[in-house]
BADOLUM-259666 format. One record per residue (C-alpha): residue in one letter; y, x, z. Coordinates in nm, 3 decimals. Layout:
N
res=A, north=Y, east=X, up=Z
...
This chain:
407
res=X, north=-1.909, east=-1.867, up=-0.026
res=X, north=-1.599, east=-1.664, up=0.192
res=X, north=-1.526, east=-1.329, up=0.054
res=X, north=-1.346, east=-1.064, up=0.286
res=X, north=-1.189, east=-0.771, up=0.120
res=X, north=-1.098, east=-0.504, up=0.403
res=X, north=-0.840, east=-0.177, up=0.243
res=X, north=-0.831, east=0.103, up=0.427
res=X, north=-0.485, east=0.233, up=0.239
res=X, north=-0.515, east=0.600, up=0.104
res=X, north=-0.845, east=0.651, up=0.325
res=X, north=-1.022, east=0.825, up=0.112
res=X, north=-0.952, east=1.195, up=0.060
res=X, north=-1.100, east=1.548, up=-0.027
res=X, north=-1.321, east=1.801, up=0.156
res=X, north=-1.072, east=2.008, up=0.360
res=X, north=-1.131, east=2.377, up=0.465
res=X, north=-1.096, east=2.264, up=0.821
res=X, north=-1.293, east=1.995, up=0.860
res=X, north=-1.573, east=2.217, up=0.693
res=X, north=-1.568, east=2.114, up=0.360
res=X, north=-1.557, east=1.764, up=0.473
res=X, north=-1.371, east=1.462, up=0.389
res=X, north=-1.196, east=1.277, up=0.697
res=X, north=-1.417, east=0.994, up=0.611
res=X, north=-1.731, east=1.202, up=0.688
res=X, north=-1.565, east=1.321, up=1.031
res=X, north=-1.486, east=0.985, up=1.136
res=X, north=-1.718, east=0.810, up=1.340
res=X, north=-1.760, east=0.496, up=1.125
res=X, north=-2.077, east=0.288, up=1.236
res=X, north=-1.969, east=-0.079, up=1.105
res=X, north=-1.867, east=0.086, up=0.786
res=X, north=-2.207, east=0.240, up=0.750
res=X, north=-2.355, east=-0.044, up=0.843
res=X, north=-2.171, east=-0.204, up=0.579
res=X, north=-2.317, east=0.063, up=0.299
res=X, north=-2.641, east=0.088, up=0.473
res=X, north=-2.711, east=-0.321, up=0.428
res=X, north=-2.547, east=-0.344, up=0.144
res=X, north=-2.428, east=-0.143, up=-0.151
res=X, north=-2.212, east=0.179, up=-0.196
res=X, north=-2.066, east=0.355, up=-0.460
res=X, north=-1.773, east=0.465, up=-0.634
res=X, north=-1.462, east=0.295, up=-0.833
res=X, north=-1.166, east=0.438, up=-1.018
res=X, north=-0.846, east=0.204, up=-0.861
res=X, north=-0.607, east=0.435, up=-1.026
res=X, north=-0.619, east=0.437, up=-1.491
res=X, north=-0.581, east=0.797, up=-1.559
res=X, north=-0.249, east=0.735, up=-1.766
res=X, north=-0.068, east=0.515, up=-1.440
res=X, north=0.037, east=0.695, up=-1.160
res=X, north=-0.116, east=0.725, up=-0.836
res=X, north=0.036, east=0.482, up=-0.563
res=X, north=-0.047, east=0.164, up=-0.388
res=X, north=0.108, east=-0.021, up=-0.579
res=X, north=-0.117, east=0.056, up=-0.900
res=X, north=-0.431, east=0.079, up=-0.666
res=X, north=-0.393, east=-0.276, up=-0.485
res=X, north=-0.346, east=-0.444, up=-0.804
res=X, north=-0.695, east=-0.317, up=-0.920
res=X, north=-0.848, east=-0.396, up=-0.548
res=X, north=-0.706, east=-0.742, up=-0.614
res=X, north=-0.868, east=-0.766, up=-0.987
res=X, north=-0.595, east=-0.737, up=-1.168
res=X, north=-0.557, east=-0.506, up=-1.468
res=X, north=-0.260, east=-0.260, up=-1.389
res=X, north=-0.207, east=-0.186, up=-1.764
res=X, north=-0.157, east=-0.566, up=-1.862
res=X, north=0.025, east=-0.670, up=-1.510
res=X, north=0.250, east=-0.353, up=-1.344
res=X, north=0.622, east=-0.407, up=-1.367
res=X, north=0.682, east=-0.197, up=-1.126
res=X, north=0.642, east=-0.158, up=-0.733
res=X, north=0.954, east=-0.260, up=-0.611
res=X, north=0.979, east=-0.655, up=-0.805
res=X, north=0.634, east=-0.693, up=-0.584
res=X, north=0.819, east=-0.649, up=-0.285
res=X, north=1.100, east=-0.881, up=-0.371
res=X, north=0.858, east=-1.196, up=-0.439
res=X, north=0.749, east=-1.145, up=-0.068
res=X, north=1.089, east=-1.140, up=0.032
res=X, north=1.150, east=-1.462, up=-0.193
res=X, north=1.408, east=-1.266, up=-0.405
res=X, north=1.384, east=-1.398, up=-0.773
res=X, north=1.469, east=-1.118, up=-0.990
res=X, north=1.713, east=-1.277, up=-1.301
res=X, north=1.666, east=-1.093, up=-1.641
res=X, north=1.951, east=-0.890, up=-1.619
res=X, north=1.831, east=-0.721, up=-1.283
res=X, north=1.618, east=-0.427, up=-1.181
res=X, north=1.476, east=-0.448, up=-0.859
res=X, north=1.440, east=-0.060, up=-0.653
res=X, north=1.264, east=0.081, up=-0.366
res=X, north=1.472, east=0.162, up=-0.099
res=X, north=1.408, east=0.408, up=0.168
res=X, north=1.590, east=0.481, up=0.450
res=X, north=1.501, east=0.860, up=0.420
res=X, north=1.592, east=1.157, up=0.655
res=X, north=1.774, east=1.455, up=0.466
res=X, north=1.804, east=1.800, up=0.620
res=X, north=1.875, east=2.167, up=0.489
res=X, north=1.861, east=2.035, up=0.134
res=X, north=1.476, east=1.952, up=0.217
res=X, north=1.306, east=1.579, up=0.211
res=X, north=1.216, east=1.605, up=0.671
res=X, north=1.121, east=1.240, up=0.656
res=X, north=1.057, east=0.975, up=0.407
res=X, north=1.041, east=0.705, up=0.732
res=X, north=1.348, east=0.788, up=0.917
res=X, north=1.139, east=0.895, up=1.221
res=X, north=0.996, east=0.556, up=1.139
res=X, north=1.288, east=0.350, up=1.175
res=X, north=1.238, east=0.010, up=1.284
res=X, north=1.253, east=-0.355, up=1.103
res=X, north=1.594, east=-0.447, up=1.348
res=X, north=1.750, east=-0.131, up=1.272
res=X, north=1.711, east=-0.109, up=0.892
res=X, north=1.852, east=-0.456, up=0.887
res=X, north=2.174, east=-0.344, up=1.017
res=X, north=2.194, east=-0.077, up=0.791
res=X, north=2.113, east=-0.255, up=0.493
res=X, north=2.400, east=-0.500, up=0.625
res=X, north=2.628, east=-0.211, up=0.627
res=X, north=2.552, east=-0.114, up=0.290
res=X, north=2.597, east=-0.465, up=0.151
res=X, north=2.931, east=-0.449, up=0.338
res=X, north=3.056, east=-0.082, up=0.235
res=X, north=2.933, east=-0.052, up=-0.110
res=X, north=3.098, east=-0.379, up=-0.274
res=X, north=3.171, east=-0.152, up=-0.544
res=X, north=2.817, east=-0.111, up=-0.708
res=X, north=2.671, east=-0.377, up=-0.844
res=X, north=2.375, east=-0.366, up=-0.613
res=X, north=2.280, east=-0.597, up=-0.339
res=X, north=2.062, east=-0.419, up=-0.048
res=X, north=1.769, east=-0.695, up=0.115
res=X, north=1.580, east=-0.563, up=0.425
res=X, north=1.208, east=-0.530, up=0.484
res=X, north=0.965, east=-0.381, up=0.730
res=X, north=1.121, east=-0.065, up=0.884
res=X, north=1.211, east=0.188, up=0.651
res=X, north=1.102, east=-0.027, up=0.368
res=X, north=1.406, east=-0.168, up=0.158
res=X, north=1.497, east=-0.288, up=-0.148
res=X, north=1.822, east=-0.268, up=-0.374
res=X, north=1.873, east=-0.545, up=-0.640
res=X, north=2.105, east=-0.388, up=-0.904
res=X, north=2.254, east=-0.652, up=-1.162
res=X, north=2.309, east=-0.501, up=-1.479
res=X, north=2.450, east=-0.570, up=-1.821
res=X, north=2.173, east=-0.677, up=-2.058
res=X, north=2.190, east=-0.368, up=-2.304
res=X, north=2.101, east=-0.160, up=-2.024
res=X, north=1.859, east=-0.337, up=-1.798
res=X, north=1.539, east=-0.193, up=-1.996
res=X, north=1.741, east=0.181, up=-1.922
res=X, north=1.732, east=0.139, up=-1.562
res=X, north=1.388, east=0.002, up=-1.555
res=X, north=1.277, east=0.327, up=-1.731
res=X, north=1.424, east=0.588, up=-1.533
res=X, north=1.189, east=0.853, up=-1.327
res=X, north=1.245, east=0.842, up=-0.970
res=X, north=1.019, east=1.031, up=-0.723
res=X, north=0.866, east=0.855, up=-0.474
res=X, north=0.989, east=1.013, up=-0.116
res=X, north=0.670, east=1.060, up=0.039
res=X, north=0.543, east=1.291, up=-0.255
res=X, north=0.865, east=1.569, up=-0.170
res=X, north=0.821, east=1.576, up=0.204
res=X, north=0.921, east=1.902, up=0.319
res=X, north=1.021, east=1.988, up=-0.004
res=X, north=1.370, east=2.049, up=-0.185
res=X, north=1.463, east=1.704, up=-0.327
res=X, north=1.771, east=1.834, up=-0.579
res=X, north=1.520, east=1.835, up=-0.809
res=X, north=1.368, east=1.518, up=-0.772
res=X, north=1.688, east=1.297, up=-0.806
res=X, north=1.649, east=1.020, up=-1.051
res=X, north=1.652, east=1.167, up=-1.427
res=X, north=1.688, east=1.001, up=-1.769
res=X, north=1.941, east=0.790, up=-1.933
res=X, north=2.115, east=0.546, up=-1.711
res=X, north=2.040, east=0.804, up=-1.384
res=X, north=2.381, east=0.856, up=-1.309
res=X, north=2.384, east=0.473, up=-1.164
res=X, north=2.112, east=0.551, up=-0.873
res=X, north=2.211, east=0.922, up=-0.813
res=X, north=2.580, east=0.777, up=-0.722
res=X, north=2.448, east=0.489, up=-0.504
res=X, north=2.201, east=0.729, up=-0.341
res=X, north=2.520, east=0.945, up=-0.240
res=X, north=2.757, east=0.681, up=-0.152
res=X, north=2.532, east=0.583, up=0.092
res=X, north=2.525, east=0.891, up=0.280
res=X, north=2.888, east=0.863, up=0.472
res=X, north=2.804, east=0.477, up=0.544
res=X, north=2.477, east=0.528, up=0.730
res=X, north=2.621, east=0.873, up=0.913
res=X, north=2.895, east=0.661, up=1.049
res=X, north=2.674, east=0.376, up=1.185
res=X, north=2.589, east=0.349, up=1.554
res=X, north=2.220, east=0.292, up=1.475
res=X, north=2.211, east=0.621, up=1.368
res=X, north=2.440, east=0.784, up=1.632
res=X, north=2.199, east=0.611, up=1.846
res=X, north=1.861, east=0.774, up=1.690
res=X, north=2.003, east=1.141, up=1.727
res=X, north=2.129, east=1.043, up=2.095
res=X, north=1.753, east=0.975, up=2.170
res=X, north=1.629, east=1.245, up=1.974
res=X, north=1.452, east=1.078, up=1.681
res=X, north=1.528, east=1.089, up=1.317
res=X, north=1.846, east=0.965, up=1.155
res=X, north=1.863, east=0.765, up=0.835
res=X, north=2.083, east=0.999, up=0.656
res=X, north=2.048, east=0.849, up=0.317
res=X, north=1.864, east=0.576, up=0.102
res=X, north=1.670, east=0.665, up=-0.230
res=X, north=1.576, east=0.475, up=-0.496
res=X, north=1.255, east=0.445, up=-0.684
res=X, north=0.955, east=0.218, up=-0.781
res=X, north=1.154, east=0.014, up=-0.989
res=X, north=1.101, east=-0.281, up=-1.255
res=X, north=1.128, east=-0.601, up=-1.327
res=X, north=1.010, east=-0.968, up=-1.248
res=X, north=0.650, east=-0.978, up=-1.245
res=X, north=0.391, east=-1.212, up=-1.378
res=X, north=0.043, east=-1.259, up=-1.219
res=X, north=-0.223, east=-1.534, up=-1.302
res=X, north=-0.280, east=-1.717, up=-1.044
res=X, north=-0.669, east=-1.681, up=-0.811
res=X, north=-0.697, east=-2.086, up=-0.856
res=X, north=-0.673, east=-1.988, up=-1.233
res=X, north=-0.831, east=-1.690, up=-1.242
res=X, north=-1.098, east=-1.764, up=-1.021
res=X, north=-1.115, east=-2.095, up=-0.893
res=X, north=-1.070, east=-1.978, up=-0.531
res=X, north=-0.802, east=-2.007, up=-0.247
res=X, north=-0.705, east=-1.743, up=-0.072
res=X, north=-0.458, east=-1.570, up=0.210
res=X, north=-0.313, east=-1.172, up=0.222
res=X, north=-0.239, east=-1.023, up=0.573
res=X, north=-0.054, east=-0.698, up=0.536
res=X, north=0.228, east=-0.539, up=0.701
res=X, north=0.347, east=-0.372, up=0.368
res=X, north=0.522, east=-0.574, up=0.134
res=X, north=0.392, east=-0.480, up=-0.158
res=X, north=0.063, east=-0.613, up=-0.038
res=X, north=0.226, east=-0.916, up=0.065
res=X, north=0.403, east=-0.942, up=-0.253
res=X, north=0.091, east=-0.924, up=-0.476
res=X, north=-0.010, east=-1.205, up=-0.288
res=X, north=0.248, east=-1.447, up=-0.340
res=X, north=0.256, east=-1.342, up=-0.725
res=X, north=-0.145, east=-1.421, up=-0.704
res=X, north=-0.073, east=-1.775, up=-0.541
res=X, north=-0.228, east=-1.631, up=-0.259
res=X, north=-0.130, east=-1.758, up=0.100
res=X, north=0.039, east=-1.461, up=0.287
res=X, north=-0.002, east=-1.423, up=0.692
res=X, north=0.235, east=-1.311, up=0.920
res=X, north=0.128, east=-1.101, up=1.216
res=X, north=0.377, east=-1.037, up=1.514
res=X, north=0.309, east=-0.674, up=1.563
res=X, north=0.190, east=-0.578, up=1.247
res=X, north=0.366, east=-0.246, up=1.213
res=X, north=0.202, east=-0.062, up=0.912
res=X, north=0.112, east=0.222, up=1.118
res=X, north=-0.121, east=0.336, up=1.415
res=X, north=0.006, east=0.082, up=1.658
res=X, north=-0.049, east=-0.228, up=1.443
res=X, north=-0.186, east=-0.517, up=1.603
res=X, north=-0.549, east=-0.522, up=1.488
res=X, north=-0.664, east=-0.787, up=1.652
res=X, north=-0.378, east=-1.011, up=1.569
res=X, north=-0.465, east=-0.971, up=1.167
res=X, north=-0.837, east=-0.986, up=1.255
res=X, north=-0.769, east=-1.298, up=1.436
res=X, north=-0.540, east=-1.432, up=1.140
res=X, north=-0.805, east=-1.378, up=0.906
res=X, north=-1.122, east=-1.541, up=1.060
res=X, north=-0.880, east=-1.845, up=1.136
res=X, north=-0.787, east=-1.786, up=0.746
res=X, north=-1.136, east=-1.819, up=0.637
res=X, north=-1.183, east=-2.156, up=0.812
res=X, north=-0.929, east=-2.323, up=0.544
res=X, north=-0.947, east=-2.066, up=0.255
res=X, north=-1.248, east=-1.908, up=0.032
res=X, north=-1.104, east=-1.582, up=0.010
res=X, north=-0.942, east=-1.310, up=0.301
res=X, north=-0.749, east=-0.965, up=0.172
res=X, north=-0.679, east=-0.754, up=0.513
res=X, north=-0.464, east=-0.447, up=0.430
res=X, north=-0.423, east=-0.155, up=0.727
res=X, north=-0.137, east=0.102, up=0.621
res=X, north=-0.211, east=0.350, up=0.877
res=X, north=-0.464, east=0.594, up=0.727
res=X, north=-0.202, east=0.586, up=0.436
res=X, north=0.081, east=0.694, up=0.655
res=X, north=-0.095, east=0.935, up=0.863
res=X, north=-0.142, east=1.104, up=0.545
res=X, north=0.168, east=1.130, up=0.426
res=X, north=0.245, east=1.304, up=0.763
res=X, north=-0.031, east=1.612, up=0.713
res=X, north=-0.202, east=1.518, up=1.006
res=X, north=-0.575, east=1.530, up=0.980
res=X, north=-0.623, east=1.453, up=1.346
res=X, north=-0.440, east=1.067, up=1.282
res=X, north=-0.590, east=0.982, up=0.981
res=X, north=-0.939, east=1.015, up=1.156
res=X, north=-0.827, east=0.844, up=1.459
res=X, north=-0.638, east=0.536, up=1.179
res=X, north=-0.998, east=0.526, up=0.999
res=X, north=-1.154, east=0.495, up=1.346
res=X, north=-0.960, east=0.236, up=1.472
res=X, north=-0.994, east=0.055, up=1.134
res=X, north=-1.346, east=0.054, up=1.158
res=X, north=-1.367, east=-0.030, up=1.494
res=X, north=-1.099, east=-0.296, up=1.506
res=X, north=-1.116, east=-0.433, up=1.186
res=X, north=-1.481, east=-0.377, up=1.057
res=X, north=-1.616, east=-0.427, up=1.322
res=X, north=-1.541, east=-0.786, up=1.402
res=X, north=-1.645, east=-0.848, up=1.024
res=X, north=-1.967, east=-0.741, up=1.060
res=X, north=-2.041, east=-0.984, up=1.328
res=X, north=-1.867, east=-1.243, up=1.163
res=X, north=-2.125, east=-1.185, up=0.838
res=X, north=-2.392, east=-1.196, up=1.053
res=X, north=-2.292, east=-1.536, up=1.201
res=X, north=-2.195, east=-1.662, up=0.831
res=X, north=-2.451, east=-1.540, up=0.555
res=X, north=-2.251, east=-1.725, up=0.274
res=X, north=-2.016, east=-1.459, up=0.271
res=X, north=-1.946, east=-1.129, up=0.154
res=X, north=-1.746, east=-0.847, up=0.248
res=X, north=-1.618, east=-0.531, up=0.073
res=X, north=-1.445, east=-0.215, up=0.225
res=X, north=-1.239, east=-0.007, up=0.035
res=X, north=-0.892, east=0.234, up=-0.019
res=X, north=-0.661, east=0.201, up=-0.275
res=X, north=-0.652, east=0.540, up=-0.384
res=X, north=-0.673, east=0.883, up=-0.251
res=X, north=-0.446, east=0.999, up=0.023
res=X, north=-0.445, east=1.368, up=0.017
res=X, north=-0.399, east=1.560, up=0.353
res=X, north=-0.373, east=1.912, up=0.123
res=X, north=-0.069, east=1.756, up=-0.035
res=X, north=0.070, east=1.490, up=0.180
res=X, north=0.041, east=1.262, up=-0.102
res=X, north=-0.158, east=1.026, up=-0.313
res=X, north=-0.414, east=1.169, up=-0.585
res=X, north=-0.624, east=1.044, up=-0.897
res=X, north=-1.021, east=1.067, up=-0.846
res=X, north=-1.304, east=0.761, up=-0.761
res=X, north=-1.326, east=0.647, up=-0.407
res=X, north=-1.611, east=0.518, up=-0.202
res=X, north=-1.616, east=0.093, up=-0.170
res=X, north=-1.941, east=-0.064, up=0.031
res=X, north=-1.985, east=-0.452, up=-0.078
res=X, north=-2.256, east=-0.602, up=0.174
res=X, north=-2.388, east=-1.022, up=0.203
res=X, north=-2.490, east=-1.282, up=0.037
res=X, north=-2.673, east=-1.180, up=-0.319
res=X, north=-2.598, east=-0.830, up=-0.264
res=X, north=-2.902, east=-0.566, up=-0.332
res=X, north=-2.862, east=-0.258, up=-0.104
res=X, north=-2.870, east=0.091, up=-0.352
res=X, north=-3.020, east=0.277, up=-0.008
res=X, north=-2.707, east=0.460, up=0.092
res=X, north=-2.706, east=0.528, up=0.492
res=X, north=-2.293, east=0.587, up=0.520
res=X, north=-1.961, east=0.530, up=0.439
res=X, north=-1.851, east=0.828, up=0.233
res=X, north=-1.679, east=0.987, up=-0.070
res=X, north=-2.012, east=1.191, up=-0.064
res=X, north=-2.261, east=0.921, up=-0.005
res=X, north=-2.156, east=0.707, up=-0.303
res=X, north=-2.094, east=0.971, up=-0.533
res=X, north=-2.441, east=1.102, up=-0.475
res=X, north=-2.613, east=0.709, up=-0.615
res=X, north=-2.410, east=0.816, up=-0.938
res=X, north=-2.242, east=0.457, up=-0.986
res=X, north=-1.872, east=0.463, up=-1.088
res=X, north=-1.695, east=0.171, up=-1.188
res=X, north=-1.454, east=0.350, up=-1.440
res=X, north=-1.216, east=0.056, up=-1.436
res=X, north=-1.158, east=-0.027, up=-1.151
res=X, north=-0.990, east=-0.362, up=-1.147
res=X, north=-1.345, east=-0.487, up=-1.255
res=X, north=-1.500, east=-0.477, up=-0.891
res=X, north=-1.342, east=-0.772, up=-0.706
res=X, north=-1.400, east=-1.032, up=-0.995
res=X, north=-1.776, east=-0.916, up=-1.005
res=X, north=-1.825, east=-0.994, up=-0.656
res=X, north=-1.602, east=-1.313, up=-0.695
res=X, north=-1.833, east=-1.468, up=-1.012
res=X, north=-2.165, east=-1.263, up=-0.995
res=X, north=-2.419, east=-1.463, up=-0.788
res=X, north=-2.643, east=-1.100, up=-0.780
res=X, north=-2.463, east=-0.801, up=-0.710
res=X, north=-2.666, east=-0.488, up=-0.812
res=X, north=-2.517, east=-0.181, up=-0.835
res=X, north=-2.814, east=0.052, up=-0.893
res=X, north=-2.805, east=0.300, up=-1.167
């Protein structure tokens, strides 16, 4: 048996007043993911426990079967294992965006989507400028970063445990207010503004507002924690497997998992990914390994930005370019099975992610259809199946030999 999980990040989404009470799901033409639901099965699951908050990070554990209350450390020390950081005990590993600042406001949590090459040099300008903090800055896909801070032992657990905002839930909003709070806050709120002069002297940013595009006028910090510790899929489930993401927190579950992880030239984490590359990657995966996790950021991002009219076009493309070539490949390889899913809720109403079930369709081999025609938030709330925890799905469709999700 080959099982193909395909994430649609922060796809799914509420009925907007524009879109006539629909969801962008229901707008988007999506005929391989209705196929998907219409030969399969569809209904909802809850990625997100209502006491965790909402993010990716908490939502791909669950796709990936792993119980976020027993496993989360934090976002951030997922990242690092891709990047092959080890995290010692008396470090906290942080989030670190390359954020635009303006007029007191949060104008962009990407930098105008800075890229990979351009980051790097900032990060390297950081490491060079800041030899003061106790912090070492590690680059990763565009505006993407992460800031390993070494402290003393009576005050790791302090840093771990302070609130920091994610960026992309303030955009266009005042971010005094957000700044890192709680004991041991002072640490990132200093290193958040000694970063500022650094990155508005560098030339990669001189360069940016000579060409009209967002500067990186500051970093901040969040999604911390510490080292994580997953069971392995060999020991979990007896199955190899291989992640092909563009985010590194996807990636990063995956090497915590044992998992294989993929590199795709071109894989941006945005509208102009290279789909085929990762589809390619994975059906050349599945010739060596049982199991295939294919992660698309876009719909996610486009999100983030407010903009209705590119999250239907991301969950086109996704189910044209990446669903697509799926469902031919289960019709050409019946020992298979293949679920579609988000993460979480992306809301377009407030640019951010959101608690509430989302739609997954599961189709193949063993799998009896619950008569659901399409892909939507609508469409599998109306068979009345909702897996409340949702870190329960993958493993049933990795052990159960029938799959019946009926009422």
């Amino acid at each position: 048996m080959r099982y193909i999980v395909l994430v649609g990040d922060g796809m799914a989404d509420f009925p907007l007043p524009e879109l006539d009470n629909r969801t962008p799901l229901e707008v988007a033409f999506t005929p391989s993911m209705d196929e998907i639901a219409r030969i399969g099965a569809c209904a909802l699951f809850c990625p997100i426990p209502d006491d965790s908050p909402p993010g990716s990070d908490i939502g791909n554990l669950s796709l990936f079967g792993y119980d976020p209350k027993a496993s989360y450390t934090g976002r951030a020390p997922l990242e690092a294992v891709n990047q092959g950081i080890t995290i010692a005990p008396n470090q906290v590993a942080f989030r670190c965006n390359l954020v635009t600042l303006r007029d007191g406001c949060m104008a962009d949590f990407t930098s105008g989507h800075i890229t990979s090459e351009e980051s790097a040099q900032l990060m390297a300008a950081l490491n060079a400028r800041l030899q003061g903090f106790p912090v070492y800055f590690s680059p990763g896909v565009g505006y993407r970063n992460l800031a390993i801070v070494t402290a003393p032992p009576d005050q790791v657990a302090e840093l771990a445990n302070i609130f920091c905002t994610p960026p992309h839930d303030i955009t266009d909003q005042p971010y005094a207010g957000h700044l890192p709070t709680g004991p041991g806050s002072e640490f990132p709120r200093a290193l958040m503004e000694a970063s500022r002069p650094v990155l508005e002297e560098h030339a990669v940013n001189h360069a940016r507002i000579a060409a009209g595009k967002n500067p990186a006028t500051s970093i901040w910090l969040w999604g911390q924690g510490m080292a994580p510790k997953l069971q392995s899929y060999r020991d979990l489930f007896g199955i190899t497997g291989a992640v092909i993401s563009a985010v590194d927190l996807v990636n990063g579950i995956g090497v915590a998992a044992g998992l294989n992880v993929i590199k795709v030239p071109g894989a941006t984490g945005y509208l102009d990914t290279n789909y085929k590359g990762k589809v390619a990657a994975a059906q050349q995966a599945l010739r060596e390994f049982d199991f295939v996790y294919l992660h698309v950021e876009a719909p996610d991002e486009t999100s983030h930005q407010g903009r209705t009219d590119l999250k239907i076009r991301a969950i086109e493309d996704f189910d044209a370019y990446v669903v697509a070539p799926f469902l031919e490949y289960l019709s050409a390889h019946p020992n298979t099975r293949v679920l579609v899913a988000p993460d979480h809720v992306t809301a377009i109403s407030t640019r951010t992610h959101a608690y509430g079930p989302v739609p997954f369709a599961v189709a193949g081999e063993g799998v009896v259809p619950n008569d659901v025609d399409v892909y939507s938030e609508r469409a599998a709330a109306a068979t009345g199946v909702v897996l409340t925890q949702g870190h329960t799905l993958l493993p049933r469709i990795l052990k159960s030999a029938r799959l019946d999700f009926m009422v």
